[in-house]
N, C-alpha and C positions, 0 to 999 in steps of 0.2 A: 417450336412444335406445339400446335394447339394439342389442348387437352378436352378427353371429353367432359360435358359438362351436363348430360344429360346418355344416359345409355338402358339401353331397350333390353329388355334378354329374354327371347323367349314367351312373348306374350300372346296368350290368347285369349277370344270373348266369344262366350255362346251364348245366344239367349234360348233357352229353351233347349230344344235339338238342333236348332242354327247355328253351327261357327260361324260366325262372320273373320274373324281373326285366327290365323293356325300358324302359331310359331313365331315372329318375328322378334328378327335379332339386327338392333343396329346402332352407331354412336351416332351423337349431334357431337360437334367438334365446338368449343369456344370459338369464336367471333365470326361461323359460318354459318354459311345460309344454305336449307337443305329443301328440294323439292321433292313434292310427293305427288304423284300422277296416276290415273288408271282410270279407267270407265265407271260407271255409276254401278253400285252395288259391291264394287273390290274391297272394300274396307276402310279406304282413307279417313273418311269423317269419324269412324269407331273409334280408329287408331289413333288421330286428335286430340278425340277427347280423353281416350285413355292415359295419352301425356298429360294432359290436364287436372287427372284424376276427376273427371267428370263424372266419368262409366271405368266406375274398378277391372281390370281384366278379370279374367276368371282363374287364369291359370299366369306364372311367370313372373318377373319383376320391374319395375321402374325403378334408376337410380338418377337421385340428383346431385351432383358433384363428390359421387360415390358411395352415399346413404341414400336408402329404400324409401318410398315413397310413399309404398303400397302397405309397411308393415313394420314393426321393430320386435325384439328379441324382449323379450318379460316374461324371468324367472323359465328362461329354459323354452319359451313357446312362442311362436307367431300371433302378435299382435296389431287390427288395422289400426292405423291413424285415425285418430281423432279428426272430428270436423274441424277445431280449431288450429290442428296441423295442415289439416288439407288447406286450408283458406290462408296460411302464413304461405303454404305450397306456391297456391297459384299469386299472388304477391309476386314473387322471383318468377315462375312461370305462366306466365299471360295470354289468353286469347281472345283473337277479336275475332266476331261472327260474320255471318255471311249477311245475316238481321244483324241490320245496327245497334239493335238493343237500348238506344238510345232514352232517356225520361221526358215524356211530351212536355213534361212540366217545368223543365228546366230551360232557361239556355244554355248557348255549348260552355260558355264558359263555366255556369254551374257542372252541369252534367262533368266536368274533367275532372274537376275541383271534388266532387262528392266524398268518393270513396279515399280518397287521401285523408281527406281532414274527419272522417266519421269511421275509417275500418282501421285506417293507422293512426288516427291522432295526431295527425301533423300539423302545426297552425296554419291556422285560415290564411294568414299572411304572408306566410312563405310559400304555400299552396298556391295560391292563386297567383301571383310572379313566375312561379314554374310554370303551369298552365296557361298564362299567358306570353311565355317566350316558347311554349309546344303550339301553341294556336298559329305563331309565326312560322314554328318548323311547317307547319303542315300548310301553311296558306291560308290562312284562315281568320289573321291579325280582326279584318273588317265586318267578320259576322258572328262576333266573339258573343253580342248580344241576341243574337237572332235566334228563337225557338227552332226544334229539329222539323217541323208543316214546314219553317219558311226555308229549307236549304234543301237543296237538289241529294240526290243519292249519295252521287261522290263528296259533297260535302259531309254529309252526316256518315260515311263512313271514315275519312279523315278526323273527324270530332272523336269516333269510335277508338282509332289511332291512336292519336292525342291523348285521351282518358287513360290507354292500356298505358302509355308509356309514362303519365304522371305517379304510377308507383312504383316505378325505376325498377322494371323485371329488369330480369339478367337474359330472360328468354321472350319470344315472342312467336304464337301460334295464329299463324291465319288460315282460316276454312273459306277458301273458296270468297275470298272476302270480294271479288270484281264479278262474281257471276251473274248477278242481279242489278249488272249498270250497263248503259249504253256506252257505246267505244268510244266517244267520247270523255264519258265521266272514268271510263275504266283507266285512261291514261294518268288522270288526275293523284289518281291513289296510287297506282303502279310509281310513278314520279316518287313519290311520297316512298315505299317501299324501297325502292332504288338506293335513294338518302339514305335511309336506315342501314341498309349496307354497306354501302361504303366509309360508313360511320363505325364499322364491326359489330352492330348490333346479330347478335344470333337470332336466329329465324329459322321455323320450320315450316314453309306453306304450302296446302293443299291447294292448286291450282289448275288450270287447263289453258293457263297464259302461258303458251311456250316458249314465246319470245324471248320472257321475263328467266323461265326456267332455265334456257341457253343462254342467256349472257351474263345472269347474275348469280345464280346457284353455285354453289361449290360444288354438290353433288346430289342427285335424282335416285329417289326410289320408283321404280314402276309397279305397283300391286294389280294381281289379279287373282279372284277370285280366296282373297284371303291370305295370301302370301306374297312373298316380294320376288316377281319374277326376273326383274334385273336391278342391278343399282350400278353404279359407278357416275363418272364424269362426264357433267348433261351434254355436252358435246361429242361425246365417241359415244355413248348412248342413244342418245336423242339422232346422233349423223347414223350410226351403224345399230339399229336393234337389231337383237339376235334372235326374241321369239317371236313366232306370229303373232300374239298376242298384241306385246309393243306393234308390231309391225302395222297391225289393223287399227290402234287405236291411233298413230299417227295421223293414219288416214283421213280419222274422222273427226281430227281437231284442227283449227289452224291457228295460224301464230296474228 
């Protein structure tokens, strides 16, 4: 039985008078893969990065394999994490962007290589042998040298890929990371994710690839307007939505 290894409890985010986020309660299981779906403005990308601790909630908790994320216990009172907590955080919990976020200045092989051998201190030599058998996972052996100008989309977001996973997260968060590719390139990284799963890598991705969400998820949350109006298994979800909500946004997506 997987265990959770990341669990939601109640979170919310307002900026201002905005909820954007009201309540959410939910586990990511070890070695599955979880999708997140709803129309633009439901929350999803808040919700993200608040796994991330990008954007602290405002209210609620984050736990990562059972400790807080968000705060600890000092002398009787709630205390936040420290930046240097947050940044060992995202180490073990990783996200790659919808922007590649890539360095113009590097090649991919740099750009993989960076934050390994300068955030954790790992030798350059054992680094870059990692990063160069992820250059392989990802496809990418042949343009190991090649600036992020000289590669197509789906290249530099595989490069993207590749970087998150040379700091051996135990999680992995993608926003929407194929929204901004031609269907062609989108396969390329979908491929690439695919791998990652059946590998048991855990994964929470924000996507509007339904395909991907039905055959590869464990299981789908559907947000709207700030809360999560269904979840279970993207197959009896995804086949039988129960609210209108799911029902119209079906509609207006395709696989």
């Amino acid at each position: 039985m997987a265990l959770p290894i990341l669990q939601i409890r109640d979170v919310t985010k307002s900026y201002n008078t905005l909820q954007v986020l009201k309540g959410i309660s939910f586990d990511v299981l070890e070695g599955t893969v979880l999708g997140i779906i709803g129309a633009s403005g439901s929350g999803k990308s808040t919700l993200l990065r608040c796994l991330n601790m990008l954007v602290p909630p405002t209210e609620g908790d984050i736990l990562y394999q059972g400790q807080s994320v968000v705060s600890r216990r000092v002398d009787g009172r709630d205390v936040k994490k420290s930046e240097r907590e947050l940044l060992l955080y995202r180490t073990q919990v990783s996200m790659v962007f919808q922007s590649f976020n890539l360095f113009p200045h590097m090649t991919a092989l740099e750009n993989i290589m960076e934050a390994p051998v300068h955030v954790l201190r790992r030798p350059r030599a054992e680094v870059r042998e990692e990063a160069l058998a992820l250059l392989d996972k990802v496809r990418l052996s042949h343009r190991r040298d090649q600036y992020p100008h000289r590669l197509s989309g789906g290249e530099q977001q595989r490069v993207a890929i590749a970087r998150a996973l040379c700091m051996r997260p135990r999680v992995l968060l993608f926003d929407e990371v194929t929204s901004a590719l031609d269907p062609e390139l989108k396969g390329e990284v979908l491929t690439v994710m695919r791998d990652l799963a059946a590998e048991g890598m855990t994964m929470v991705s924000v996507s509007h690839e339904m395909g991907f969400i039905r055959n590869v998820a464990d299981e789908v949350v559907f947000m709207e307007h700030g809360v999560i109006a269904e979840k279970g298994n993207p197959k009896e979800v995804l086949g039988d939505p129960q609210t209108p909500g799911l029902q119209s946004f079906l509609k207006s997506v395709r696989d």
